[in-house]
N, C-alpha and C positions, 0 to 999 in steps of 0.2 A: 662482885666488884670488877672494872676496867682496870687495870693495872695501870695503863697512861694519865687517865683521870686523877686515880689515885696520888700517883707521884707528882704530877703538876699541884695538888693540895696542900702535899706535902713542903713542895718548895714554897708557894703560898706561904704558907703557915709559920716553914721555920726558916726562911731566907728572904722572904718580900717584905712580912710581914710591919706595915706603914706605922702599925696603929700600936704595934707591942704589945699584939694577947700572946704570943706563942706562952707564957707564963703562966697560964691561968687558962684551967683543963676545961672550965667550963664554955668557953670562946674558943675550943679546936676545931669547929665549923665553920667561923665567921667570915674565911674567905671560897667557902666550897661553892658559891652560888659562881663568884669570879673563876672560879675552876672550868665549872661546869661553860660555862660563856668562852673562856678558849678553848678549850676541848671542844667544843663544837664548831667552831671558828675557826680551830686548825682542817679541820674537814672541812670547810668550806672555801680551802684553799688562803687563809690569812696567811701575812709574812712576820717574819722577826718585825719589823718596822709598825707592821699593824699591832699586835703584843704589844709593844712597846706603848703607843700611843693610848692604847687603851690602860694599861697600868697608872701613865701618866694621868691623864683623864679622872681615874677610878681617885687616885691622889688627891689631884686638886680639887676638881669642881664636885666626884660624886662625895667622898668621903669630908673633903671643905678644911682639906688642910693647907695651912699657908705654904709651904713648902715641899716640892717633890723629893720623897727619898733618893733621889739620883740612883735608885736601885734597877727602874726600869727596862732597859738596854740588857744588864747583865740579866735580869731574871728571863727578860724574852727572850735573850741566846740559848739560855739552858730549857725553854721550854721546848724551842726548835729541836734541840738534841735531845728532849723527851720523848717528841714524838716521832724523830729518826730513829729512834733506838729502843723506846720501850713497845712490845705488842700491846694493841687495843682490846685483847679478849684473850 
């Protein structure tokens, strides 16, 4: 396991989480693939702003919800501070 990975899933899961699976054990992967997309993307030098855009994004047009959870900004701040602070290995 990447420990940074892991934790950006985790915030995923039980702090982003658009769609309301964190309830329902069997959907605790549903956002690991969006994990895995900034966890890589933070290596490729993205910014909080990029994060963000992409949450939103993932919100509106991939997921086809009417409304963004306005959660965007604060989740990509704490991702930033994921990956300041947590080691990758």
């Amino acid at each position: 396991m990447i420990p940074k990975l892991e934790a950006i899933k985790h915030l995923f899961l039980h702090e982003w989480d658009p769609i309301g699976v964190v309830e329902f054990p069997e959907a605790a992967d549903e956002y690991d693939s969006y994990a895995l997309r900034v966890f890589t993307a933070l290596h490729s030098g993205a910014t909080e702003q990029d994060i963000a855009d992409y949450l939103t994004w993932l919100e509106l047009d991939h997921m086809g919800l009417s409304v963004s959870s306005g959660r965007s900004e604060a989740i990509a701040c704490k991702v930033i501070e994921i990956h300041a602070s947590v080691p990758s290995a």
